[in-house]
C-alpha atoms as an extended CHARMM CRD file, in Angstrom:
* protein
*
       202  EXT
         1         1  UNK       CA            -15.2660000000       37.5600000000       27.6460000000  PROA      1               0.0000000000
         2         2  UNK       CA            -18.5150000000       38.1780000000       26.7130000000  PROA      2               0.0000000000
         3         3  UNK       CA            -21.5010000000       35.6770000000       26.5750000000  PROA      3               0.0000000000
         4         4  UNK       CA            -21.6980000000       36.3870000000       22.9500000000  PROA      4               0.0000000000
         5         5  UNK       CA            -17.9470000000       35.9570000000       22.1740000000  PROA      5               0.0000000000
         6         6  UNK       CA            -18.0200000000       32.8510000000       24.4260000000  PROA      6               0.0000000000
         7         7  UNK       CA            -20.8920000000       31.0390000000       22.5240000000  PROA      7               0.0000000000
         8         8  UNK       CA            -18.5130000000       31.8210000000       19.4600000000  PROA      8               0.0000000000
         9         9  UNK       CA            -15.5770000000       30.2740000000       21.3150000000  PROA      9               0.0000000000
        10        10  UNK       CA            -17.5730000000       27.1630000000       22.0640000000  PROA      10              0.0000000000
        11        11  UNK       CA            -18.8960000000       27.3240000000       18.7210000000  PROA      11              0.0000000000
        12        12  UNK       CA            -15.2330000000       27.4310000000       16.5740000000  PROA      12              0.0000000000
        13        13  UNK       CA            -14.2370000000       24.6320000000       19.2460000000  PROA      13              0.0000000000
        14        14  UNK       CA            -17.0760000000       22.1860000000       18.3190000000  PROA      14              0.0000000000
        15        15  UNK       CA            -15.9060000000       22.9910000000       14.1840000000  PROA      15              0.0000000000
        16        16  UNK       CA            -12.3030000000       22.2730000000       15.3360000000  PROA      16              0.0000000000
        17        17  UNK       CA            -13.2710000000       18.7990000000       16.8710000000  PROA      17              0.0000000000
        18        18  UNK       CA            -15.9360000000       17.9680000000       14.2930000000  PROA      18              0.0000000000
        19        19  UNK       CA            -12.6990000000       18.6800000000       11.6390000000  PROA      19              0.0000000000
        20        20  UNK       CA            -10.0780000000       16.1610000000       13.4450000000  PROA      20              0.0000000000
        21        21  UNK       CA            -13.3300000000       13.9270000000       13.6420000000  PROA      21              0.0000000000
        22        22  UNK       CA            -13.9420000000       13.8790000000        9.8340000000  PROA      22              0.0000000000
        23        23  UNK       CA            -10.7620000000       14.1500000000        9.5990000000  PROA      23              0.0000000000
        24        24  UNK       CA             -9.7920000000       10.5680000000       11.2450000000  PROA      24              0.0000000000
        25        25  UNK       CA            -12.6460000000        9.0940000000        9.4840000000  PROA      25              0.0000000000
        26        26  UNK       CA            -11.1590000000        9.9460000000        5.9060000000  PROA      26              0.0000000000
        27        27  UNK       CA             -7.7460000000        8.5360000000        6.8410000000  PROA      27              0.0000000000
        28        28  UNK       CA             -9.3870000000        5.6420000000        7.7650000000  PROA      28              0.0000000000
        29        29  UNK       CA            -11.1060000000        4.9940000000        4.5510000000  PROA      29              0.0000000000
        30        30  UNK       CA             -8.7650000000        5.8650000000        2.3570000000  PROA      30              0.0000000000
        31        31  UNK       CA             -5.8680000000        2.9980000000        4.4470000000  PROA      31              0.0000000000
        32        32  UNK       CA             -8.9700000000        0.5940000000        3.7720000000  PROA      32              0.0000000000
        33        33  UNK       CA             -9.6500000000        1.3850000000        0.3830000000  PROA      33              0.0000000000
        34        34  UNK       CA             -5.4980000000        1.1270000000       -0.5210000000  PROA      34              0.0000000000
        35        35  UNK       CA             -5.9640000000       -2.2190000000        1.1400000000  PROA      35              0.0000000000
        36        36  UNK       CA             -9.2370000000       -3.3860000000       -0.8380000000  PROA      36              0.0000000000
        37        37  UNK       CA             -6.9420000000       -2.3990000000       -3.9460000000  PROA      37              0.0000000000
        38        38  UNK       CA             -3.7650000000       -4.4790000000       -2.6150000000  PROA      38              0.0000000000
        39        39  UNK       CA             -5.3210000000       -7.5980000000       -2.1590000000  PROA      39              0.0000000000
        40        40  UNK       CA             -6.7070000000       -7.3090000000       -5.4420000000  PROA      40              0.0000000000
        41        41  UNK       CA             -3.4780000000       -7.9410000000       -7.1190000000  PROA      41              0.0000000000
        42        42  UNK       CA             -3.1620000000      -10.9750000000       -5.0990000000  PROA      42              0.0000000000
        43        43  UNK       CA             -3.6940000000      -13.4820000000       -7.6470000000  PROA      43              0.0000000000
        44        44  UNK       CA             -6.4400000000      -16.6670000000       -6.8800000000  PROA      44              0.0000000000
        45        45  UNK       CA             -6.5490000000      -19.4080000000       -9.7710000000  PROA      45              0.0000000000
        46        46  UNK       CA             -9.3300000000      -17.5860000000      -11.8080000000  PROA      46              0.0000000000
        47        47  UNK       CA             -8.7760000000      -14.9300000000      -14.2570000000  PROA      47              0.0000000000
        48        48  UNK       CA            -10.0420000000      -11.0770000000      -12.6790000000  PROA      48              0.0000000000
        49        49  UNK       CA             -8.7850000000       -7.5520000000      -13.8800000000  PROA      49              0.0000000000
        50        50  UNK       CA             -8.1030000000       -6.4160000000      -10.6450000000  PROA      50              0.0000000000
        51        51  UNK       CA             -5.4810000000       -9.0440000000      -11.1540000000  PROA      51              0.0000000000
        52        52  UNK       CA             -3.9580000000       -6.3740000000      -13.2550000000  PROA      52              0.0000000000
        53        53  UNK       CA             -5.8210000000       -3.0580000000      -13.5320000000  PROA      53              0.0000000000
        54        54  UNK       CA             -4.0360000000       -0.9650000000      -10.5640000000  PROA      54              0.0000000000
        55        55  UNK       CA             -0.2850000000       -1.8570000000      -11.7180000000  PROA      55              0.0000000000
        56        56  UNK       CA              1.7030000000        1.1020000000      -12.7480000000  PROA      56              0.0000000000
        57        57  UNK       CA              3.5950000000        0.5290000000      -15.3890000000  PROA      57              0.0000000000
        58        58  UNK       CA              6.1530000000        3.4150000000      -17.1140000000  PROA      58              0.0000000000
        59        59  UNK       CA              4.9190000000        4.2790000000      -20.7910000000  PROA      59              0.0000000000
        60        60  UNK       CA              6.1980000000        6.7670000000      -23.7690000000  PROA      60              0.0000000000
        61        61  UNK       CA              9.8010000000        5.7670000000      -22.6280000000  PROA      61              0.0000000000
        62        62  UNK       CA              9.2600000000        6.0630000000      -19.1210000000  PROA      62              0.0000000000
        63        63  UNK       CA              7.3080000000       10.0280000000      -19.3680000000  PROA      63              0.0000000000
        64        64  UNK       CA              4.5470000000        8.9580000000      -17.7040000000  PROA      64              0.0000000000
        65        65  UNK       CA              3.4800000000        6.3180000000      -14.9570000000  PROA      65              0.0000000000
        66        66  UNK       CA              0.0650000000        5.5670000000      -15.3030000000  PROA      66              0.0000000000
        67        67  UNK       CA             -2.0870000000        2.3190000000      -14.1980000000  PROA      67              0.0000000000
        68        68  UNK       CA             -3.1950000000       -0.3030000000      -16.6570000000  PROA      68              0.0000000000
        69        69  UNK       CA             -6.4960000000        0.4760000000      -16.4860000000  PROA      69              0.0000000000
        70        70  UNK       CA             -6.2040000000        3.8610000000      -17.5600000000  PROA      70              0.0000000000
        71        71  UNK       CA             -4.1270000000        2.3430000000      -20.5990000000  PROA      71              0.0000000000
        72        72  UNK       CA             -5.8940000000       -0.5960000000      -22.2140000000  PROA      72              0.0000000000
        73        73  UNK       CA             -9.4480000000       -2.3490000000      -21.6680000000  PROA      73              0.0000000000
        74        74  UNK       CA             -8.6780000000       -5.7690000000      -19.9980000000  PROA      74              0.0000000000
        75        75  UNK       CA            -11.7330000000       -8.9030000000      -20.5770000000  PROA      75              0.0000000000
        76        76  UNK       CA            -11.4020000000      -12.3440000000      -18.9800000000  PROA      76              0.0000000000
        77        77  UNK       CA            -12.0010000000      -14.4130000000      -21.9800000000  PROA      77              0.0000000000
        78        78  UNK       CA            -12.4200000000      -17.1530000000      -19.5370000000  PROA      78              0.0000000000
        79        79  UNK       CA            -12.1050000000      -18.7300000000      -16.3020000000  PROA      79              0.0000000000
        80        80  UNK       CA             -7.7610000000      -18.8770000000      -16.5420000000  PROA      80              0.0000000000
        81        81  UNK       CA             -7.0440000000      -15.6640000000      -19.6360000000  PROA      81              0.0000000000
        82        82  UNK       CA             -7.0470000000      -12.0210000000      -19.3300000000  PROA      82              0.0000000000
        83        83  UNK       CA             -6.7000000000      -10.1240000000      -22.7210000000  PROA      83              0.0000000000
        84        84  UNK       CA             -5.3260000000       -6.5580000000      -22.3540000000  PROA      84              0.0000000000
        85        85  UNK       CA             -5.7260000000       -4.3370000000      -25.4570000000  PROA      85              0.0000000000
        86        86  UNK       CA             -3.9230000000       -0.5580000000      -25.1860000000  PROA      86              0.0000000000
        87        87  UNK       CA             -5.5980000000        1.9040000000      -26.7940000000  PROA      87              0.0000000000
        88        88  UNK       CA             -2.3830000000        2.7280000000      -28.3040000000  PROA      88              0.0000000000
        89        89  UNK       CA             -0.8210000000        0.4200000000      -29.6870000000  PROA      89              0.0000000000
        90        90  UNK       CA              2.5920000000        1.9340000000      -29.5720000000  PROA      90              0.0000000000
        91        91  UNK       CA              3.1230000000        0.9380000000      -25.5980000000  PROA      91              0.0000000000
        92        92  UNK       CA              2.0710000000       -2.7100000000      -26.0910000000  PROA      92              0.0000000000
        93        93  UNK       CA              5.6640000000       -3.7660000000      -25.2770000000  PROA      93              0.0000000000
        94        94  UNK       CA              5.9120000000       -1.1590000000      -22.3980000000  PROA      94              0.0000000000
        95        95  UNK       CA              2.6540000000       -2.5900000000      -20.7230000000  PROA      95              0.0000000000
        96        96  UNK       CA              4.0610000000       -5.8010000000      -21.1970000000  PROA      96              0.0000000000
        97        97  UNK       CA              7.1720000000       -4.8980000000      -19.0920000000  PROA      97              0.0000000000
        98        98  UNK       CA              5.5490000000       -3.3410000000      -16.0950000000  PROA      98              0.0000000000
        99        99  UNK       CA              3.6240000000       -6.3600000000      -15.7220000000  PROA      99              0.0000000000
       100       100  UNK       CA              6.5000000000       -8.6820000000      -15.6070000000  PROA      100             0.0000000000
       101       101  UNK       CA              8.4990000000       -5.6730000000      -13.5990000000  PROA      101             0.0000000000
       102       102  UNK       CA              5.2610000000       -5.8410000000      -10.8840000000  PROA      102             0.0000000000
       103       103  UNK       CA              6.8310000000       -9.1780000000       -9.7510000000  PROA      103             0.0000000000
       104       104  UNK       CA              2.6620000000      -10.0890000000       -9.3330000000  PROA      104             0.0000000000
       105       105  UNK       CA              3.8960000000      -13.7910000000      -10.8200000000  PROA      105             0.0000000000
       106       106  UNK       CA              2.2420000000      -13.3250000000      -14.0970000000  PROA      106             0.0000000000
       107       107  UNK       CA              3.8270000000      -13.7510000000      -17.9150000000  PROA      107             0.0000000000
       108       108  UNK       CA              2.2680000000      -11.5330000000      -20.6840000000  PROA      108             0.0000000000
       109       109  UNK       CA              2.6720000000      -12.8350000000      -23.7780000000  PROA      109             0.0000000000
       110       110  UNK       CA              2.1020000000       -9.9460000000      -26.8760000000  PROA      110             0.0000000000
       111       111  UNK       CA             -0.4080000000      -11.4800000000      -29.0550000000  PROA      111             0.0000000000
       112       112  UNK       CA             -0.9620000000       -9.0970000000      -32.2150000000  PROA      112             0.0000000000
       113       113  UNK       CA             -2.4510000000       -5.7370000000      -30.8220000000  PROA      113             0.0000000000
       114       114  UNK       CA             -3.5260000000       -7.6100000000      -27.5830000000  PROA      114             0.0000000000
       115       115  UNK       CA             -1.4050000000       -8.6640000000      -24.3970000000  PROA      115             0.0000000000
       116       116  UNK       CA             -2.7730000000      -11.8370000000      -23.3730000000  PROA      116             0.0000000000
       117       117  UNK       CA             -2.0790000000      -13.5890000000      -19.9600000000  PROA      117             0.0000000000
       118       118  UNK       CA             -2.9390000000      -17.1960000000      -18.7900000000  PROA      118             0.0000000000
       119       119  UNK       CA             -3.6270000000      -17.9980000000      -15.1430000000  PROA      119             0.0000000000
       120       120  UNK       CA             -1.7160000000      -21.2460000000      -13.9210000000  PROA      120             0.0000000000
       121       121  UNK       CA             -3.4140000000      -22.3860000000      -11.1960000000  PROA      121             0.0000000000
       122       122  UNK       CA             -1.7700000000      -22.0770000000       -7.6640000000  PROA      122             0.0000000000
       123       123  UNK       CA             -0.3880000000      -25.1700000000       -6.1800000000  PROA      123             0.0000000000
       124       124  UNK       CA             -0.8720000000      -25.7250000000       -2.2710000000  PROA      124             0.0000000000
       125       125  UNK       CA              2.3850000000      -24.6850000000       -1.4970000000  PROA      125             0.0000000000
       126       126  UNK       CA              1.3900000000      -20.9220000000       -3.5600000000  PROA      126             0.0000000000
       127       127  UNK       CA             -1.8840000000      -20.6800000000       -1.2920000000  PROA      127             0.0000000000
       128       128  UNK       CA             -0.6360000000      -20.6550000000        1.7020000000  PROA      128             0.0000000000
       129       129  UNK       CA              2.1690000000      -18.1360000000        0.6340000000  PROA      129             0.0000000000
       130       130  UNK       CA             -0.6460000000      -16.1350000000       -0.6970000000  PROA      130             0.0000000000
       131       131  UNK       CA             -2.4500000000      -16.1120000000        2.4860000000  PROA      131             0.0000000000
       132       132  UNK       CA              0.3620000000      -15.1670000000        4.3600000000  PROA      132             0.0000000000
       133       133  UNK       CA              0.9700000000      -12.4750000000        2.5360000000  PROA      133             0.0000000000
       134       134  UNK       CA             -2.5410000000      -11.2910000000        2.2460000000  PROA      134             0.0000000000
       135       135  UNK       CA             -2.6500000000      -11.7060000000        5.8170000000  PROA      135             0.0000000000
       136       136  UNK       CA              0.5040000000       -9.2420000000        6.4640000000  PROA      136             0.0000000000
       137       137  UNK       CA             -0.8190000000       -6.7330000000        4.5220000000  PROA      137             0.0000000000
       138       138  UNK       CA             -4.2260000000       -6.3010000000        6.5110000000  PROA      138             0.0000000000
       139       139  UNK       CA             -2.1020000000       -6.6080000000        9.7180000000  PROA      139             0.0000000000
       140       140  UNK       CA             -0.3180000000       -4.0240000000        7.9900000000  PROA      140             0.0000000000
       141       141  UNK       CA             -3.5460000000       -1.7540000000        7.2090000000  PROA      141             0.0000000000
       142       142  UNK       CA             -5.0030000000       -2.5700000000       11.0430000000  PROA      142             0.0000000000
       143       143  UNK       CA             -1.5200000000       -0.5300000000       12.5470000000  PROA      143             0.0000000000
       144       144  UNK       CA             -2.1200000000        2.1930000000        9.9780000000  PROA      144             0.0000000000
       145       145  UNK       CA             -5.9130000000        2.0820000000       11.3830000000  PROA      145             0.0000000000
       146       146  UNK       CA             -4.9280000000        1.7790000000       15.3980000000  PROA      146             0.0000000000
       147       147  UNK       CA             -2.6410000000        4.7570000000       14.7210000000  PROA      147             0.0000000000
       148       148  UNK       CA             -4.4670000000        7.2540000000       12.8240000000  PROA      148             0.0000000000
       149       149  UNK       CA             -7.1030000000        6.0490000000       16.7500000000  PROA      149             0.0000000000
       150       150  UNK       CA             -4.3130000000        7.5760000000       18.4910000000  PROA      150             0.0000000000
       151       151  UNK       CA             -3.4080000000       10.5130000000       16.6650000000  PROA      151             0.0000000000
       152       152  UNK       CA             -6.8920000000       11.5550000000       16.5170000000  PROA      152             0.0000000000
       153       153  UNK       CA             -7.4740000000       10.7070000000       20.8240000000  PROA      153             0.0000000000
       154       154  UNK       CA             -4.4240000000       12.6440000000       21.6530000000  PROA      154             0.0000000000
       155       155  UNK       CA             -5.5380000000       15.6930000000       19.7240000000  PROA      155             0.0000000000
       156       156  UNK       CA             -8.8450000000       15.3940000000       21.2590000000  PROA      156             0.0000000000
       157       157  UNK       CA             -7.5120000000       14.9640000000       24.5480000000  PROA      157             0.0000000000
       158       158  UNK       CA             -5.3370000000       18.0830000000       24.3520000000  PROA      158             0.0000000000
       159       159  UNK       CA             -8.5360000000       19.7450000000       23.8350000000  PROA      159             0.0000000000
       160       160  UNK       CA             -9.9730000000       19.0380000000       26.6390000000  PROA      160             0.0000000000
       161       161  UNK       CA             -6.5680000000       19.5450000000       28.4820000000  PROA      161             0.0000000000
       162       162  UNK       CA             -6.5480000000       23.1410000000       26.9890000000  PROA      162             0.0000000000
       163       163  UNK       CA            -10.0180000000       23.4300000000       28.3770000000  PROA      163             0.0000000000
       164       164  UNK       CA            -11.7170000000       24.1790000000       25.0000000000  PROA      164             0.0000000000
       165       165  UNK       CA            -13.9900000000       21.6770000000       24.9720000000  PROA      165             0.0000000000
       166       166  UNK       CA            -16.0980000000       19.8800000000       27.8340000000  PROA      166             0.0000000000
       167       167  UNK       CA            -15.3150000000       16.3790000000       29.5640000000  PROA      167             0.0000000000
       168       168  UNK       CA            -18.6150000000       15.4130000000       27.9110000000  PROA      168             0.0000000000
       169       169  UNK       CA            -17.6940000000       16.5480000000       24.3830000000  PROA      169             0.0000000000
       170       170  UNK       CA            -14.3240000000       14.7090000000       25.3050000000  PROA      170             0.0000000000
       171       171  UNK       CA            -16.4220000000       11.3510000000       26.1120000000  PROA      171             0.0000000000
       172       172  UNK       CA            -19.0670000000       11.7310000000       23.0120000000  PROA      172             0.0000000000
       173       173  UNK       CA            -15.8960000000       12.0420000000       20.7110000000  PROA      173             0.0000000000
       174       174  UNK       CA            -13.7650000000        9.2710000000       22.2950000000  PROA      174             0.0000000000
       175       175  UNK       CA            -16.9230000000        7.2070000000       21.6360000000  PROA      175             0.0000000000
       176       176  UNK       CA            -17.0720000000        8.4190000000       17.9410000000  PROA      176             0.0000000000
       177       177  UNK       CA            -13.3870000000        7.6440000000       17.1080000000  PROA      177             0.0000000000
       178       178  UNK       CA            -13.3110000000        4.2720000000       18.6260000000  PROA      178             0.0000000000
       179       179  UNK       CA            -17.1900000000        3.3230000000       16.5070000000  PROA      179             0.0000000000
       180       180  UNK       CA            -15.0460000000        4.5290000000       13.7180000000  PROA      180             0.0000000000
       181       181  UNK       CA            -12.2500000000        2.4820000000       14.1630000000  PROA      181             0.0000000000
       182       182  UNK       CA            -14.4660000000       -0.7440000000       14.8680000000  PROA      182             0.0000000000
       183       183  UNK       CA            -16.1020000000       -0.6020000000       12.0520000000  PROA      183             0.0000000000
       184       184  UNK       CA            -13.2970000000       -0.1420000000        9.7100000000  PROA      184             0.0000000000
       185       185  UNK       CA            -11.4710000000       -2.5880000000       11.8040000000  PROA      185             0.0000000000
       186       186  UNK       CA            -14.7400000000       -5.1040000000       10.8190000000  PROA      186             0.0000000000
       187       187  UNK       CA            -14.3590000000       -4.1310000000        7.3230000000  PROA      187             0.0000000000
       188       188  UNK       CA            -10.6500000000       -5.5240000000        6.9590000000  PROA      188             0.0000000000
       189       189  UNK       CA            -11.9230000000       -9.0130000000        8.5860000000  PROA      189             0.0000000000
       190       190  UNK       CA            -14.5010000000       -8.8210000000        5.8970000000  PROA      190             0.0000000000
       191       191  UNK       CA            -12.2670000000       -8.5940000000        3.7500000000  PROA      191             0.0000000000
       192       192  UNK       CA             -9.9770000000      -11.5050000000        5.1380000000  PROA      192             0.0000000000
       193       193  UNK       CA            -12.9330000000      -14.1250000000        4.8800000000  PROA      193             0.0000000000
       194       194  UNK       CA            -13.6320000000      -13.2000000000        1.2220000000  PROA      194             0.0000000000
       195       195  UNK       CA             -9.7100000000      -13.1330000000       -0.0690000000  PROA      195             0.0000000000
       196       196  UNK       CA             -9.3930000000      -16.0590000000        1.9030000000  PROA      196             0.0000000000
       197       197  UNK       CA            -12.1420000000      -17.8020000000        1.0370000000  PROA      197             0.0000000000
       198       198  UNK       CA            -11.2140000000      -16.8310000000       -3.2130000000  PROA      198             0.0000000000
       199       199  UNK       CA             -7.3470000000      -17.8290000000       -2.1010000000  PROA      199             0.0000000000
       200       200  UNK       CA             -8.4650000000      -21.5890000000       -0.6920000000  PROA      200             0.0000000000
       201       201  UNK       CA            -11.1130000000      -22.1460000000       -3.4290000000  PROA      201             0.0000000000
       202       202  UNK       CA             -9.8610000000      -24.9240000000       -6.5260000000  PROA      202             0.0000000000
C-alpha cells in the first residue's frame, strides 16, 4: 500500500470512528430528551401544559394520532385549571377521550368549545407513588444510556482489534464516550432534583 493510499486509509478510519462517536452522542440525547418529555406528564399539584401537551390522542375517528399540542392551544387559567381549546371544534370529544384513555389521572370536563381540567392536589400517599415512578423511569433512561456506552466501546474496540485505528485513537475515544455518558448521566440527576423537588412541593 502506498503512503498516499495509507494516509487515505487512516483518514476514512478517523470518519468511521468520528461517525459511531456522533453517533452515540445523538442516541444519548434523544433517550434524555424522551425522558425530559416523560416526566413531564407526571402530574405535581399545580396546573402546567406539559401536564398534557405530549399525549397522543386518536382524532377524525381514529385516522390520525397526533399530540395535543399539535391539536388545541392549552392556558393555565390558574394555579389548579388547564383550558384546552381545539382548533377544530369537531374533535373536542375525541381529545377528551385520549386524555382520560392516557390513564395520566386527570378528568376533562367539555366546557362549550373548551376542554377544561382541574388539578386536585396530590395527597401524601400520591407523592410518593409519583416519585417512585418518576424515579423508575430515569433508572429506566440511565440503562438505555449505559447501553448505547457499550455498544459504542465494543465497536470502537473492534477497531482497534481490526487494527484500523491506533491504541491511542482507541484511548482518546474511550475517553470521549465515557465524558459523554457522564454528562448525560448528570443531566438525568438534574432532572431528579427538579421533578422531585416540583413532586414534594404543597
Amino acid at each position: 500500500m502506498y503512503a498516499g493510499q495509507v494516509e487515505l486509509f487512516i483518514a476514512h478510519c478517523l470518519i468511521f470512528v468520528n461517525m459511531n462517536l456522533d453517533e452515540a452522542k445523538q442516541k444519548m440525547q434523544k433517550v434524555l430528551e424522551v425522558l425530559r418529555t416523560d416526566l413531564a406528564t407526571i402530574r405535581t399539584g399545580r396546573a402546567t401544559p406539559s401536564l398534557v401537551e405530549h399525549l397522543i390522542v386518536n382524532v377524525y375517528g381514529g385516522t390520525q394520532r397526533l399530540r395535543i399540542m399539535e391539536l388545541a392551544t392549552i392556558v393555565t387559567t390558574d394555579a389548579q385549571r388547564l383550558l384546552i381549546t381545539p382548533f377544530d371544534a369537531s374533535i373536542i370529544t375525541e381529545i377528551q377521550k385520549g386524555i382520560m384513555a392516557s390513564n395520566v389521572g386527570l378528568t376533562p370536563v367539555v366546557d362549550g368549545q373548551a376542554i377544561r381540567i382541574s388539578i386536585p392536589p396530590l395527597s401524601e400517599e400520591r407523592r410518593e407513588e409519583l416519585i417512585k415512578l418518576m424515579r423508575q423511569k430515569l433508572e429506566n433512561g440511565r440503562i438505555q444510556i449505559r447501553q448505547v456506552r457499550h455498544e459504542a466501546m465494543t465497536a470502537i474496540k473492534k477497531q482497534f482489534t481490526n487494527k484500523e485505528i491506533s491504541k491511542d485513537e482507541l484511548t482518546r475515544v474511550e475517553k470521549e464516550i465515557q465524558k459523554a455518558t457522564d454528562d448525560i448521566m448528570a443531566a438525568i440527576e438534574t432532572m431528579r432534583e427538579r421533578k422531585e423537588k416540583e413532586l414534594l412541593q404543597i
